[in-house]
N, C-alpha and C positions, 0 to 999 in steps of 0.2 A: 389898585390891582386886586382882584379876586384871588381866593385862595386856592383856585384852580391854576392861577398864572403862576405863585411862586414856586411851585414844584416842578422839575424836568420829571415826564414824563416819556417813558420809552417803552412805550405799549403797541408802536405801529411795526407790526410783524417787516423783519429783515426783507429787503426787496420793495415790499409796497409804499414805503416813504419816496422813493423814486417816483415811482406807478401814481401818487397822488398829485407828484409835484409836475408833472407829465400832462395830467390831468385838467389841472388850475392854470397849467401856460396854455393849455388847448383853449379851457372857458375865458381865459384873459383875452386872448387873439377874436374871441366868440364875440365879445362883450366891444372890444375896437370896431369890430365889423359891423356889428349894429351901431355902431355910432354913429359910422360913417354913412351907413343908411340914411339913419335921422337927418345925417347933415345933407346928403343929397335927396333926402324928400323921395327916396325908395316907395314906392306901392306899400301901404298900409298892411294888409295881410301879409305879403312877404319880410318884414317885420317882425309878426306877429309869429308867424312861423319857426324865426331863428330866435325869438327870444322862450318858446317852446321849446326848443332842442337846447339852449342853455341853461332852462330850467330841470330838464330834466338828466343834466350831464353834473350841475350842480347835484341834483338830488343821490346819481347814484354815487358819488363821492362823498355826500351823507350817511350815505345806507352803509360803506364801506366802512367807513372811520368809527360808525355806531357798532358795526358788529365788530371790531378790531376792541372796542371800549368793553362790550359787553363778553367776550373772549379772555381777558386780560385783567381790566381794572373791576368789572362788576362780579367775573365770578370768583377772584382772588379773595376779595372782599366776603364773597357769602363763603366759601370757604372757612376765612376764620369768624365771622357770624358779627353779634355784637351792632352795638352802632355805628360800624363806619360801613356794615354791610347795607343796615336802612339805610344810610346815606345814599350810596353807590345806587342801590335800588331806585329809589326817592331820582336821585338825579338822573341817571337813565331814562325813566317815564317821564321824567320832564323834558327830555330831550327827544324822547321818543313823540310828546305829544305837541311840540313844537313843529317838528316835519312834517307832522301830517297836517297842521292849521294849514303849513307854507304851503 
């Protein structure tokens, strides 16, 4: 376990933890439905299509939870300064340049 897992965190603004989870049963149902493509040998492009609109419904539920982080735990952090602010800094650009590799 990472020492990001043992701590609860409760940084995802009142409402949008809903709105995420809302989200990820949409891309889950996303992700069935291509399967079921795969398994019926659907047209290639058409495929190709929906796993584009799942990538990109994953992305904006990245973007969302990043600026929720950066809102919250990053600028809490520079706030009081010190090294858990490099930290927070440091981890965000890694997360930030994670997303853009995906």
């Amino acid at each position: 376990m990472s020492e990001h897992e043992t701590h609860q965190h409760s940084y995802i603004a009142s409402g949008h933890k809903d709105d995420y989870l809302k989200r990820l049963r949409r891309i889950e149902g996303q992700a069935r439905g291509i399967q079921k493509m795969v398994d019926e040998e659907k047209y290639c492009i058409d495929i190709l299509t929906q796993i584009s609109a799942m990538t990109k419904a994953l992305q904006s539920v990245a973007l969302g939870l990043l600026d929720e982080h950066m809102g919250h735990c990053v600028a809490d952090a520079a706030r009081k300064g010190g090294p858990e602010a490099d930290a927070k800094l440091k981890e965000a650009s890694e997360a930030i340049a994670r997303l853009v590799k995906s």
